[in-house]
C-alpha positions, -999 to +999 in steps of 0.1 A: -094+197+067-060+192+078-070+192+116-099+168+107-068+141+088-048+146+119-073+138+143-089+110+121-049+097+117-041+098+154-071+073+161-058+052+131-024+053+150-036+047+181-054+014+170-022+005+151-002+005+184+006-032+185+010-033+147-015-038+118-021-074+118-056-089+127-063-114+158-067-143+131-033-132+119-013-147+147-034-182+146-010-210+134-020-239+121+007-267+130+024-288+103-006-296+084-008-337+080-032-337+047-035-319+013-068-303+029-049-287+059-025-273+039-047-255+016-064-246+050-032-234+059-023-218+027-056-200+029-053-186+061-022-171+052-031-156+021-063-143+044-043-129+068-015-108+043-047-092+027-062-077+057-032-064+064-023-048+032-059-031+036-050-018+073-017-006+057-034+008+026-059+026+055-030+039+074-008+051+046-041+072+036-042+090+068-010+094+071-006+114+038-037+133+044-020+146+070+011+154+046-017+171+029-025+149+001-061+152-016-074+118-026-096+116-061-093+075-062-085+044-040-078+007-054-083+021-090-087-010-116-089+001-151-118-016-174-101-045-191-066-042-181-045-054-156-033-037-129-041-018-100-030+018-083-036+023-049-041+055-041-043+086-062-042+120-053-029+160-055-002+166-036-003+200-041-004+208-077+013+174-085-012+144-092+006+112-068+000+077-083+007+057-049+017+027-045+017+011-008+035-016+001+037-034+041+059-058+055+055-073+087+088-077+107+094-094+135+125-098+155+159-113+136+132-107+102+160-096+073+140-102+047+142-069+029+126-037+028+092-033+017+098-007-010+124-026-028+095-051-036+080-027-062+101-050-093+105-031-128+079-050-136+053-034-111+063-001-120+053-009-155+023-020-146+017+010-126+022+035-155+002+014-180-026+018-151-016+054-143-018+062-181-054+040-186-067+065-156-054+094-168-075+084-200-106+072-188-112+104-162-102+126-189-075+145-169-061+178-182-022+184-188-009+181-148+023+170-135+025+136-123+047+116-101+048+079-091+057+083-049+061+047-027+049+044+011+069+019+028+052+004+061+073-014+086+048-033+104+071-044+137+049-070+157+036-056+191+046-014+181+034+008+160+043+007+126+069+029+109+062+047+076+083+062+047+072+084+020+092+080-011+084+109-032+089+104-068+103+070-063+105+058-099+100+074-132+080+064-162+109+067-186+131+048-165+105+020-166+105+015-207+079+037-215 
């Protein structure tokens, strides 16, 4: 399997070159005149950040298959609850609640690392929804973790990923 993730990651990669946003991504709409071109514009925006957090959500996949991470669930939603957990798998023995997070950079960009945007408020939210799975699929006694993957989506290269393994804890969170 491993050869399979790395080949499967490399294409990933390869079509990531120039970074992980879409064509429309780069369309600007000029100063919009009226309240309809600014929701237009709003739209398009808000478009544009959710196809790339799927093409980073794709990419962090492959890349920890490749660390040798065994997926059970992506994009889990609990019934009735909010919150959502991207990606959740065995690392090892260790079941990985993953949480991805992508920020596109461009040059003179200093707005921050991506993984600093996961608030104590998200990691809340993450354990309440890493707790509702943990009941709903009827897991057995396992050791858990909450990891981060950090994409740094630099316009026109390919995008640089960090693994933060056990990034937060659940107690540290309030819980």
């Amino acid at each position: 399997m491993p050869i399979f993730s790395r080949i499967i990651f490399g294409l990933v990669r390869w079509v990531a070159r120039k970074g992980l946003r879409g064509e429309r991504a780069d369309v600007r709409v000029d100063e919009p005149e009226e309240i309809g071109d600014a929701n237009e514009f709003e739209n398009q925006l808000r478009e544009a950040a959710r196809e790339e957090g799927v093409r980073g959500e794709t990419y962090a996949y492959w890349y920890l298959r490749c660390e040798g991470y065994v997926f059970i669930a992506r994009n889990f939603l609990p019934r009735a609850a909010k919150g959502e957990i991207d990606l959740i798998g065995y690392d090892g023995e260790t079941l990985a609640f993953v949480e991805v997070r992508t920020r596109t950079v461009r040059e003179g960009d200093l707005s921050g690392l991506p993984e600093l945007s996961v608030t104590t408020d998200k990691q809340r939210v993450v354990v309440r929804t890493a707790l509702r799975f943990l009941s709903e699929r009827h897991v057995k006694e396992c050791p858990c973790r909450f990891d981060v993957v950090a994409i740094d989506n630099r316009v026109g290269e390919t995008p640089e990923v960090r693994l933060h393994k056990d990034a937060f804890s659940p107690q540290l969170t309030g819980w």
